[in-house]
N, C-alpha and C positions, 0 to 999 in steps of 0.2 A: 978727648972724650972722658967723661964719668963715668963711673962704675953703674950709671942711672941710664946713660945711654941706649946701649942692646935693647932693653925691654921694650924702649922706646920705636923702635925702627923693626922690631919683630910682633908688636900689637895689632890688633884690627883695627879697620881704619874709620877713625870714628866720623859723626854724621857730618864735621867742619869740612872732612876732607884733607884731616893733616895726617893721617896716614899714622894716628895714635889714640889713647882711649880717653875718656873723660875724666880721670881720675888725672892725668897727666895735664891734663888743663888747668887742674889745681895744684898740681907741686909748681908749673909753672908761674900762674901769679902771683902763689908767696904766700907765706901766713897772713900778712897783712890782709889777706880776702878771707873776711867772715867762714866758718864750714859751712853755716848754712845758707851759702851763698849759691851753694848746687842746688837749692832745692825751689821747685818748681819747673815750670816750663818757660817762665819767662825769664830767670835770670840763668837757666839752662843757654837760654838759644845769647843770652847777651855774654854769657861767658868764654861761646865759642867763638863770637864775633871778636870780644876783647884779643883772645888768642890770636886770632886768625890776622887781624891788623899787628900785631907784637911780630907774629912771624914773617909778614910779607918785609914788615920794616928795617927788622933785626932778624935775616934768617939763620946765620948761625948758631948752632945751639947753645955752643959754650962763651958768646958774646954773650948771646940774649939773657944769657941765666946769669951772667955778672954784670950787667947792664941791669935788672930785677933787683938783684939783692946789694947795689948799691944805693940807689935810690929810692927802694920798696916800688909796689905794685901800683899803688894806689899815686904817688905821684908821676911812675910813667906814664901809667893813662889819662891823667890831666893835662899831661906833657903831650903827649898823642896828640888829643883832642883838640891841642890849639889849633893844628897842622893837618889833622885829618875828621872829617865829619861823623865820627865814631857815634852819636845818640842816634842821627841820621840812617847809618849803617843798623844801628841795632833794630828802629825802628821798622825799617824796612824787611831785616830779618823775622819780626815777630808776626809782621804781617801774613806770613806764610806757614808760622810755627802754632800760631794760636788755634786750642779748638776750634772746629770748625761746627762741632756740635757741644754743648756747655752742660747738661741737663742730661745725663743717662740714664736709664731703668736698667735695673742688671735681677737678674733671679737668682734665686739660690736654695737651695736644700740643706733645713740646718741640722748640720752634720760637722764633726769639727773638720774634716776635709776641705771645707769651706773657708778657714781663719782667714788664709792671708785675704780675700776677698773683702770678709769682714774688717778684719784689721785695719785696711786700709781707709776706712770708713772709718771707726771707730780713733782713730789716729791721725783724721783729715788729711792723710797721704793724697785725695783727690783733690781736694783746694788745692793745696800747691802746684797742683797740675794745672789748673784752669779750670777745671771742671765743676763747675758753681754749684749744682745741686745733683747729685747722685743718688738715685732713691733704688735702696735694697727690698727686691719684692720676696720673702718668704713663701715658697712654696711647697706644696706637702710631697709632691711626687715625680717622679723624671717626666713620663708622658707629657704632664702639664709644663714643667719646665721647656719640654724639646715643642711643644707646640706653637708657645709662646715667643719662642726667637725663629722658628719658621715664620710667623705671624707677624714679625716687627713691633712686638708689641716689649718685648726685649731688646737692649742692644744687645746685650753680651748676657754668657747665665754660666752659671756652675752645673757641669754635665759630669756623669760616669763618664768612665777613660773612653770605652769603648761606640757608646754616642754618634761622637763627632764622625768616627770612621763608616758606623752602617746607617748614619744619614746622610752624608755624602756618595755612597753609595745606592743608597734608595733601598733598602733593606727595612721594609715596616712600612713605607710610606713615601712619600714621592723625595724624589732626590734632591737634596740642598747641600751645595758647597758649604761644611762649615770646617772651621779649623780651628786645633790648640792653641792657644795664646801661650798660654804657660799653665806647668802642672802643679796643681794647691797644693799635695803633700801626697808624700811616701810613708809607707806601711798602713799605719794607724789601724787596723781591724782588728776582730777575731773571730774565733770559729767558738762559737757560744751554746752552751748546749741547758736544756734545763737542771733545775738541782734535784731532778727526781732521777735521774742518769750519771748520780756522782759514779754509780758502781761500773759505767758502761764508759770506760775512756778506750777499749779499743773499738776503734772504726769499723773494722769487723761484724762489733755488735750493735750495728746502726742498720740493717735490713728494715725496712716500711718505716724508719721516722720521716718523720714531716719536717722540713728545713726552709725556715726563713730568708730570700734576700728580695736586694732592691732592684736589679731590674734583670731582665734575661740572660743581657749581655754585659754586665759591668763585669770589671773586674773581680766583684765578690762573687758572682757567679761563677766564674771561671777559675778562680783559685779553688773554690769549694770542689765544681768538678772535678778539678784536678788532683786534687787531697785523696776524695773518696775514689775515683778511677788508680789510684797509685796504691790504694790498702784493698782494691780488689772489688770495688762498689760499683754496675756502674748506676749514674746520676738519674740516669731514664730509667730503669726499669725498679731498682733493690731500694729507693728513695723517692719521695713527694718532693718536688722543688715547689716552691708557693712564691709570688710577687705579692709585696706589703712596699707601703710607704714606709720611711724608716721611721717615722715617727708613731705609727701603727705596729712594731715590731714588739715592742717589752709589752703591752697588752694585749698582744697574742700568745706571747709564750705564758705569760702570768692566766688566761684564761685555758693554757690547756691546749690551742691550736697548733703549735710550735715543740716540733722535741729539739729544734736546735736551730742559729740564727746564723749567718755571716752579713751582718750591716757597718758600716763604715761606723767606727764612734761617734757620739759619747753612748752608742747604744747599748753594745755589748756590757759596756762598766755601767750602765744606766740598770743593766737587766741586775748585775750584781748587789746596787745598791738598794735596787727595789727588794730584795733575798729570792730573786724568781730563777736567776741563771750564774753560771759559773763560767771562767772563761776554759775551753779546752786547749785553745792553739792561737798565737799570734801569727797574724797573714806573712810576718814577716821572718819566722821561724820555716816559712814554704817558700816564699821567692821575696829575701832581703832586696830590700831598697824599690819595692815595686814599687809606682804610679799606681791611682786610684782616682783621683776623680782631678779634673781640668776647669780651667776656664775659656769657653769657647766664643765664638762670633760668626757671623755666617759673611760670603765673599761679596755683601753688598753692605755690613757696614765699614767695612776695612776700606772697600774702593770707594767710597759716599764722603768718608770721614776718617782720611788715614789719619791727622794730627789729634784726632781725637779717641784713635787707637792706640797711638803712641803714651799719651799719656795717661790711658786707664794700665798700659803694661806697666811705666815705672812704677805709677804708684801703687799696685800690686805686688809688682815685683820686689822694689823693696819693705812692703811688709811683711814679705814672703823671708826674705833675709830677717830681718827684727825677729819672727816668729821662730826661726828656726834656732835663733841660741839659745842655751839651755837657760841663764840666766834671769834670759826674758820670758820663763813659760808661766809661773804665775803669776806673771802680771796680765798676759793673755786671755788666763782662763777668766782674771777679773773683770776685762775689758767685753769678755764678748756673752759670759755668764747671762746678763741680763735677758729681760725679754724682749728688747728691742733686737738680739744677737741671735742667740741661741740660745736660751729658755732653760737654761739645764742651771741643778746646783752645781756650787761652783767649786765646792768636793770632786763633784766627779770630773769634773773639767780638767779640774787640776791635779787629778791621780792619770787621767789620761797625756794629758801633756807633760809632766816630768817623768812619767816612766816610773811614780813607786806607788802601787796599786794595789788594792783587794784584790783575788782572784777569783771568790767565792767559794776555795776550799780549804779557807782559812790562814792562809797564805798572805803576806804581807811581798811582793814582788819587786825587784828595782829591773828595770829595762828601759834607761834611758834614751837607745835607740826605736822605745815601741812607733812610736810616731816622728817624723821628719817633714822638715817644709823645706824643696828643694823645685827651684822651679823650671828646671830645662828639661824639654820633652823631648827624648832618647826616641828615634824614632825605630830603634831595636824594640822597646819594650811598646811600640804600636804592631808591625810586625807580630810580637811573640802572642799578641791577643787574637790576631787576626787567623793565626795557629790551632787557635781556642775556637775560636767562631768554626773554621773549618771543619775543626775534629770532629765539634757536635752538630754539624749539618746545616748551619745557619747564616754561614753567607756562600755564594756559588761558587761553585770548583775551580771555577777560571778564575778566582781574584787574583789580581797581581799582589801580592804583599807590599815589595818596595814600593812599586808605585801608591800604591794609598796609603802607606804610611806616610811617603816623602812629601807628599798632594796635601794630607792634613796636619801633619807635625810641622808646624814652623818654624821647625830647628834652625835653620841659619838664621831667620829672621830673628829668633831670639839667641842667639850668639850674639850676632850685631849689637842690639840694643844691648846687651846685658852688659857687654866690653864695654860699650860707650858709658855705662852707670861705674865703668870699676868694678865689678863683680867680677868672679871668677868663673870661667866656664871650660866644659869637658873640652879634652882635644879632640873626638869625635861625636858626632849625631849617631854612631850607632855601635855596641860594646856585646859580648857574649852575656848571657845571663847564667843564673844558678837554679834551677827549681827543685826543691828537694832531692840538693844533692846534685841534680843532674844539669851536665852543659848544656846551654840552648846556642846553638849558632844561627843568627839573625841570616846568613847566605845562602841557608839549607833551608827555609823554613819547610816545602811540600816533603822531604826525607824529614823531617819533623814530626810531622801530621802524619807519615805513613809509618812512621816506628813503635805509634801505640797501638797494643792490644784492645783496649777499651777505646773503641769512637765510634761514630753514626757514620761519617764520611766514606 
């Protein structure tokens, strides 16, 4: 055995059935196989067929891998192919692997929350999939977004975290199974207050402002709650919460309607560059590494068209990876800047994404970690919202936590696939959290919800 071995026989077992990940598919047929030989779905599905014939034929490991690297890759599968129907094999495998719908409509809310989505667009990550024509619908608001993929009139759409959970639930309107694909990115907000209130940074002195977010139950609602219920506010009574489209947000606050915002970026640094607002707090200064907004589906296009679920994940998912190195962040903001993306200068794009920003109080800022593009959805931190909805009386007392997180977070589903691409994944679907300082135990959550002072519940 090699020191390459173990990792090999302790991985997930990927979709061939060799009981290894897709990245090992590639150290196995050698450099002689192109890198961009992984990419797509069809020389995906022919990579693992090649495998999968190499193994039956040569199943020793440390034959097979000196049987490779004496003859290279490429002439033991010609060699194969005399002896075995390998195009035949492949083709019958694609048979089964290829979209089975080609043409998506996906919606989205521009927000940079949204990149890897875009991204993958912008970087034809869906070609290579099969997915011939992918058409990004820009939409101004969630309601119309969540309408829209009740409606079929979406396949797929970029939802607030919390969404997916109280429309699966039937919370607001009749009950549709939808679930997380994978989540767009972590942190990225802020708690944005006007510049008529530089004098007013403590919370304290925030009694009757009026406070901007995007929908009841997102995540920015509920950090917000959470901030001002933690400095003694609470949200319902001492405070206006107001629902704006995000893209209605910096002309509200510039016209006076807003003494302060929490919208997903580029809005917050959008308010800065306009000189309308300053940033007070990063979401991520309240609960590091939170989830924020998702990409969802509902459980009739997943069963209609799983191959053509598969393949809007990879290609998401890995420009969900591309987006998240630092290396790669102003190239991003170049990529998605325009009006076809996200609409926004590409200033602010790119003070948002590398993390060195105006603050609006003069302040020149580095916080490379403000924003992250991390796509595995923790179904602790579905849980910890659901905590949220409880405390302020918005979804029924009998929720199960686990079960509706476990029911919408397709955490294992997105292990699997993730293993299978070589990407790295947590060793669980569910981990303690940090909120301001404080432990969250995902096991506990009703002693959670019954420990705060300030709730409706």
């Amino acid at each position: 055995m090699t020191d390459r071995d173990p990792p090999r026989r302790l991985s997930a077992e990927c979709a061939c059935g060799c009981r290894g990940a897709m990245r090992l598919h590639r150290d196995d047929l050698g450099p002689a196989m192109r890198a961009d030989a992984y990419d797509g779905e069809e020389n995906y599905v022919d990579r693992m067929v090649e495998t999968a014939v190499l193994n039956a034929m040569v199943p020793h490991p440390v034959a097979r891998r000196a049987f490779l690297q004496s003859v290279g890759a490429a002439t033991a599968l010609a060699a194969i192919s005399q002896l075995f129907p390998l195009g035949t094999a492949k083709a019958i495998a694609q048979e089964t692997a290829k979209p089975e719908k080609t043409s998506l409509n996906i919606g989205y809310v521009p927000i940079t929350c949204t990149v890897p989505l875009l991204l993958a667009h912008a970087m034809g990550e869906y070609g290579k999939e099969g997915l011939e024509s992918v058409t990004l619908a820009r939409t101004p608001g969630w309601a119309i977004v969540r309408d829209k993929l009740i409606a079929a009139e979406f396949d797929a759409t970029h939802l607030v975290l919390a969404m997916p959970l109280t429309m699966t639930m039937g919370v607001g309107g009749p009950a549709t199974r939808t679930y997380v694909s994978s989540v767009q990115n972590v942190n990225g907000n802020a708690i944005t207050l006007h510049v008529k209130h530089k004098d007013k940074r403590n919370p304290k002195d925030w009694k009757g402002f009026k406070f901007g977010i995007p929908h009841q139950h997102s995540m920015h609602a509920m950090l917000l709650r959470y901030y001002l219920a933690d400095n003694g506010l609470d949200p319902d009574k001492d405070v206006e919460l107001r629902v704006f489209a995000p893209p209605d947000s910096v002309a509200n606050m510039a016209a006076g309607n807003l003494d302060g915002m929490l919208f997903a970026e580029p809005w917050g640094q959008r308010a800065v560059f306009e000189g309308v607002g300053f940033l007070h707090m990063l979401t991520r200064d309240i609960f590091p590494d939170h989830p924020c907004c998702v990409l969802s589906v509902t459980d009739k296009f997943i069963s209609e068209n799983p191959n053509s679920y598969g393949a809007m994940f990879r290609a998401v998912v890995r420009a969900t990876a591309f987006a998240d190195k630092p290396e790669n962040r102003t190239k991003v903001a170049e990529l998605l800047a325009p009006a076809a993306y996200l609409n926004q200068p590409q200033t602010v794009l790119t003070q948002v994404l590398t993390g060195r920003y105006a603050d609006g109080l003069g302040q020149v800022v580095d916080r490379p970690d403000r924003i992250g593009f991390k796509p595995f959805p923790y179904e602790s931190t579905a849980v910890w919202l659901l905590t949220q909805l409880r405390r302020w009386d918005m979804v029924p007392k009998d929720v199960d936590y686990q079960a509706i997180a476990k029911q919408v977070f397709l955490s294992t589903d997105a292990a699997k696939r993730m293993k299978e691409m070589g990407l790295p994944v947590p060793p669980a679907a569910s981990t303690p959290h940090t909120i301001l300082g404080r432990t969250f135990d995902p096991s506990q959550p009703q002693a959670y919800v019954d420990s705060f002072a300030i709730k409706r519940s």
